[in-house]
Backbone bond lengths (Angstrom), bond angles and torsions (degrees), N, CA, C in turn:
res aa  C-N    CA-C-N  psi(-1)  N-CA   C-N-CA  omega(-1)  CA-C   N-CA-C  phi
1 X - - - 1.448 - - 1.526 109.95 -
2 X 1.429 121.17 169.01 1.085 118.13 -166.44 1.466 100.99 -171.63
3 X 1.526 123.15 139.50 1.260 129.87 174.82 1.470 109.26 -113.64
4 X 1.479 129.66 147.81 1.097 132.82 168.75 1.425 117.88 -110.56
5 X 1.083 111.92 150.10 1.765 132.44 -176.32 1.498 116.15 -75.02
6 X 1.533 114.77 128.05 1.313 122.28 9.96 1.618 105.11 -91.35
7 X 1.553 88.30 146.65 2.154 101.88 -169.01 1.876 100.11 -65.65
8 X 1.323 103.99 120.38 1.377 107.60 173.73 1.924 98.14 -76.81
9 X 1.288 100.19 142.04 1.468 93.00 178.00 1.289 103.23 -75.83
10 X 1.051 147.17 -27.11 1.554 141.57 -168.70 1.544 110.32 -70.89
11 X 1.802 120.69 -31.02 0.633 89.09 152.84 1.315 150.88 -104.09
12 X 1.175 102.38 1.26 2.049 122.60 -172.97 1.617 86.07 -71.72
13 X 1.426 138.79 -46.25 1.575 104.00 155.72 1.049 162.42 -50.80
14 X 1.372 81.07 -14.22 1.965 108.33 -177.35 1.279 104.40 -78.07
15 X 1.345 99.66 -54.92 1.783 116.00 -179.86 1.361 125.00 -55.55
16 X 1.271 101.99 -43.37 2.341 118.78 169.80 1.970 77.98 -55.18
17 X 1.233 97.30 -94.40 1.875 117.47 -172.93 2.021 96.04 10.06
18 X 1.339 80.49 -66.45 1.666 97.58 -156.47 1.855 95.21 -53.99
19 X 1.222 95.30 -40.73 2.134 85.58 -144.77 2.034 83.55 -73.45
20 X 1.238 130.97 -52.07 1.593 142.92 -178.74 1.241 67.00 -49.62
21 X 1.694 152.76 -150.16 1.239 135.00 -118.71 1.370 129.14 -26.76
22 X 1.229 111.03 -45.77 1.427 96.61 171.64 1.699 123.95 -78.13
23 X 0.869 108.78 -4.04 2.031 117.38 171.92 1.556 92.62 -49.42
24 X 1.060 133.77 159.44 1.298 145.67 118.73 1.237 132.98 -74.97
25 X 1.516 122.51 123.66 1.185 116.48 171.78 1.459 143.55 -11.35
26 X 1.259 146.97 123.92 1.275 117.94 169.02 1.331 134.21 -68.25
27 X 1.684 108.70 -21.04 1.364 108.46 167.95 2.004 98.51 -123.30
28 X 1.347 110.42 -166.91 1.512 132.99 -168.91 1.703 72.55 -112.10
29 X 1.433 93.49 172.04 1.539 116.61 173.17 1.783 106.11 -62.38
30 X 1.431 136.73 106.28 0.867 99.67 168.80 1.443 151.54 -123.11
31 X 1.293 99.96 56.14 1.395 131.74 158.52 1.806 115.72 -68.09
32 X 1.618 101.85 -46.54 1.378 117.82 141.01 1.806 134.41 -3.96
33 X 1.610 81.61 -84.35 1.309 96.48 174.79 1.344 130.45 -96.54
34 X 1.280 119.66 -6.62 1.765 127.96 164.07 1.561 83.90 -72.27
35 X 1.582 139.79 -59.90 1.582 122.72 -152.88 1.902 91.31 -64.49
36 X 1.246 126.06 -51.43 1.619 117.15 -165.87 1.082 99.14 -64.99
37 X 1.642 154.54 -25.17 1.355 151.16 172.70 1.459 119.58 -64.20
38 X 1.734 101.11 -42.20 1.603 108.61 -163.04 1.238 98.08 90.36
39 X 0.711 161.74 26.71 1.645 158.21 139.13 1.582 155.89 -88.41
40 X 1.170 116.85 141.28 1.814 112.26 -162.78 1.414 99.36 -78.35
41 X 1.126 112.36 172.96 1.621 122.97 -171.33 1.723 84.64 -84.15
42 X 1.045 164.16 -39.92 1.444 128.99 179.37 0.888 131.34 -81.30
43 X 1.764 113.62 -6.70 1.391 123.68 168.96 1.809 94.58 -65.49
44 X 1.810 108.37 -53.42 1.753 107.22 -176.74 1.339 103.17 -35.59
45 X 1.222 118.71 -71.30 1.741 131.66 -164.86 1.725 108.44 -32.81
46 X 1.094 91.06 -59.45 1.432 116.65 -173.84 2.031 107.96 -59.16
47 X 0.714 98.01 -52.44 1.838 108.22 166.79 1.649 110.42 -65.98
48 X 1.120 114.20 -19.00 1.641 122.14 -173.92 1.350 113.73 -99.11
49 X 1.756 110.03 -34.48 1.529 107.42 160.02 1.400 132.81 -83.39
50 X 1.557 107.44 -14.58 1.852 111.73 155.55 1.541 107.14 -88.24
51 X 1.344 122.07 -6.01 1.543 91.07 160.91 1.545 118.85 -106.97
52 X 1.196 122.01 27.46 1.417 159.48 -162.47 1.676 81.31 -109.68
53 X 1.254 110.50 -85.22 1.372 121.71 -146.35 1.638 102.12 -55.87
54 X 2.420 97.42 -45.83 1.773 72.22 177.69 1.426 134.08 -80.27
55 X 1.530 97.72 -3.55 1.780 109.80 178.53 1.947 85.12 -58.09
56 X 0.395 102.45 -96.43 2.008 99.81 -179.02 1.309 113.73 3.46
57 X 0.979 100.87 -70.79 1.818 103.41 172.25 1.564 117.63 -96.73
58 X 1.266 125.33 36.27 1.217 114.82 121.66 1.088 135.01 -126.95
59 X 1.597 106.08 19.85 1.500 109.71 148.28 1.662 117.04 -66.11
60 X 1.061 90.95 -22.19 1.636 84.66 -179.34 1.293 114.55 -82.14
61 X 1.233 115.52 -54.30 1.513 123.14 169.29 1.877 114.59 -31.08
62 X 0.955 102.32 -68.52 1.625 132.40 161.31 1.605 100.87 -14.12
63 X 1.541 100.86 -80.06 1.499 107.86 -176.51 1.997 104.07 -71.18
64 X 0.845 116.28 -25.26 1.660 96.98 169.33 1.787 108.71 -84.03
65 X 1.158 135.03 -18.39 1.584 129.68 164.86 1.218 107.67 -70.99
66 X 1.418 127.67 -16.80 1.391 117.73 -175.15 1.406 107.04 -91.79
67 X 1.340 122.69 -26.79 1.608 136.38 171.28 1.471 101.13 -69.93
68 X 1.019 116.13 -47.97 1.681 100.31 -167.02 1.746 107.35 -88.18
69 X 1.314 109.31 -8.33 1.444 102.07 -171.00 1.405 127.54 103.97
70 X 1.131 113.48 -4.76 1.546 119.67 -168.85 1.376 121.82 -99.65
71 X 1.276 111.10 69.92 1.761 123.91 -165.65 1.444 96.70 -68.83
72 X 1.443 124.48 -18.05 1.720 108.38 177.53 1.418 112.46 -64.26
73 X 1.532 106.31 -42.09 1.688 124.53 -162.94 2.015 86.64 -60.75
74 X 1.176 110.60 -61.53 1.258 129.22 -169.89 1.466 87.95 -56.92
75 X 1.237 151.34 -101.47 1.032 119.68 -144.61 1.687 138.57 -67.18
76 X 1.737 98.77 3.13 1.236 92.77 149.35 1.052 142.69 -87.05
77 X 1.573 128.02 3.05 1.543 130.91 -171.89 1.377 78.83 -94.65
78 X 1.446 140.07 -60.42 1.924 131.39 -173.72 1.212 94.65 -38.16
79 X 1.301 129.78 -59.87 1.332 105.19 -141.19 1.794 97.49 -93.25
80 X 1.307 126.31 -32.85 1.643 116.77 179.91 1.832 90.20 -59.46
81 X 1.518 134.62 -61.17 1.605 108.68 177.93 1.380 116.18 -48.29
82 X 0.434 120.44 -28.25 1.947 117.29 -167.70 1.652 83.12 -84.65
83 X 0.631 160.68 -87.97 1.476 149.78 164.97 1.591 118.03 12.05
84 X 1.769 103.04 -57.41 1.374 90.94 -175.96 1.427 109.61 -91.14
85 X 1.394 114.99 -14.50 1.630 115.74 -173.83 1.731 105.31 -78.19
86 X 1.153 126.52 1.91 1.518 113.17 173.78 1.508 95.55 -118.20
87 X 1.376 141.87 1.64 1.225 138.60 178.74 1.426 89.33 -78.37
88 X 1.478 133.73 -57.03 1.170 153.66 -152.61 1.705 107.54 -90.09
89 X 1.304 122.97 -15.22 1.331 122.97 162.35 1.815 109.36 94.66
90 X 1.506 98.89 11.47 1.465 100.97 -160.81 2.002 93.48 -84.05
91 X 1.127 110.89 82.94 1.434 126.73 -163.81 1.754 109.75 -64.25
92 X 1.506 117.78 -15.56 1.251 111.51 -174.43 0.939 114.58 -97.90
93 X 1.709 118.61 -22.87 1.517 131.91 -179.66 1.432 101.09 -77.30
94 X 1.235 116.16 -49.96 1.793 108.59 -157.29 1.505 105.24 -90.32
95 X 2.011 115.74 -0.06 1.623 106.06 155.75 1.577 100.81 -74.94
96 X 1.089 139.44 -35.06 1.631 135.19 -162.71 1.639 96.69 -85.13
97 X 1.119 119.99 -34.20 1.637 123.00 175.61 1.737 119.02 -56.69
98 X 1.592 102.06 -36.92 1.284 137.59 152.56 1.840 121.06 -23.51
99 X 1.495 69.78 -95.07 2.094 93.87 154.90 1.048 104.33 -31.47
100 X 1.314 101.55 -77.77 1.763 89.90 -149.07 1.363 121.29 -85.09
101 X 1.509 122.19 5.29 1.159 123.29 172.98 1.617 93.78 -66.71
102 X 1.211 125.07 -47.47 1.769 139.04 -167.72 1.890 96.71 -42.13
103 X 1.554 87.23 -59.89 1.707 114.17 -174.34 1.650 111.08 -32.23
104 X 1.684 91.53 -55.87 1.956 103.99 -151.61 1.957 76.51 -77.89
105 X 1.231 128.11 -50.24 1.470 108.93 -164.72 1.729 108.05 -49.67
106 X 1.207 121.67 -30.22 1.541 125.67 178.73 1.259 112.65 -72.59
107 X 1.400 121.46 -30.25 1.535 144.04 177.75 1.204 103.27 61.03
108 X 1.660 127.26 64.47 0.950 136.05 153.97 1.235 135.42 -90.22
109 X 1.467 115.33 97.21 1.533 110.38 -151.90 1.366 121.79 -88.31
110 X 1.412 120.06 -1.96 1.964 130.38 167.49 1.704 87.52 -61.63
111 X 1.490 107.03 -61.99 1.052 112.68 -154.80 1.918 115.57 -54.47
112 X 1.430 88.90 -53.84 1.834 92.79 160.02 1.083 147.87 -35.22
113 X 1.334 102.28 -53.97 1.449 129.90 156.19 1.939 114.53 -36.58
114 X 0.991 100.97 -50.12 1.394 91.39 -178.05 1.522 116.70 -107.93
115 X 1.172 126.94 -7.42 1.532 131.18 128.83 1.418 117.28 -39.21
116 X 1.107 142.41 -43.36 1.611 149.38 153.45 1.501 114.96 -35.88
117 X 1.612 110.09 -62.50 1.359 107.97 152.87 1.254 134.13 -54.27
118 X 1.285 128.84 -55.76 1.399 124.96 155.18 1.277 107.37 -13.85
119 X 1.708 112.24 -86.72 1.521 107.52 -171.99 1.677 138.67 -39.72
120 X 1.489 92.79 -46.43 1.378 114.93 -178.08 1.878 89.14 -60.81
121 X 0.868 140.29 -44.54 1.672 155.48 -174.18 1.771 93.05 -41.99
122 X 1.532 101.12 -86.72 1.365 117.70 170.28 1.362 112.66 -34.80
123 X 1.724 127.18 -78.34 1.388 100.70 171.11 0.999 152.84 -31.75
124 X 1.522 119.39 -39.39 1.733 125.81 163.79 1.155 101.20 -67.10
125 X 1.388 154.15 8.89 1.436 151.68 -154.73 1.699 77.38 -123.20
126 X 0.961 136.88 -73.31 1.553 132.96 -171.79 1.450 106.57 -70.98
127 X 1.173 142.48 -7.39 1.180 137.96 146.90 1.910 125.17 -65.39
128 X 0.922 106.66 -19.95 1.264 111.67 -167.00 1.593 86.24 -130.84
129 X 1.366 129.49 23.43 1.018 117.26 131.97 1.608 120.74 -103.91
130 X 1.403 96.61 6.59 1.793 91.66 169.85 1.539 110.28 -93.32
131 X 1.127 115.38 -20.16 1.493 111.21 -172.58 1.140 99.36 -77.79
């Protein structure tokens, strides 16, 4: 999308309006997913900062499989995270977990590369939703 000058405010609201609807959430309801788990919200918290912690380290992992070449190794850390980020409702990570599982089977590595960021993006997004 794109606005032209001079920006009518009516529509640069329209336009924000539009693209925030189409975002997806970062998480599912999660009242949601503590009731389908069985679980209290500090057990949630607590499941959200180890999958916090391993989104962390497998960004790293991630970026050393992509250096050495090893898109198998790599697509198992995507796809075991993407595993825990839709158990947990974390809906923005495990659509990009999604992606790029698609991505690493093509072994497109521009493209990877910034799927990595993405993630790493999303993780500090659930980190700083624990604080």
């Amino acid at each position: 999308d794109y606005i032209i000058k001079p920006v009518d405010a009516a529509v640069l609201v329209d336009k924000v309006g539009r693209i925030l609807r189409s975002t997806p959430p970062v998480f599912l309801d999660k009242e949601h997913v503590m009731s389908k788990l069985k679980i209290g919200e500090d057990t949630y918290k607590e499941m959200l900062d180890v999958l916090s912690q391993r989104g962390t380290s497998a960004v790293q992992e991630m970026n050393g499989f992509i250096k050495s070449g090893d898109y198998e190794k790599l697509l198992c850390v995507v796809v075991g995270l993407k595993g825990g980020a839709m158990s947990l409702g974390a809906e923005r990570l495990s659509n990009i977990l999604k992606r790029m599982e698609d991505v690493v089977k093509g072994q497109k590595g521009d493209e990877i590369q910034d799927m990595i960021c993405a993630v790493q993006r999303e993780v500090n997004i659930i980190k700083s939703f624990l604080q």
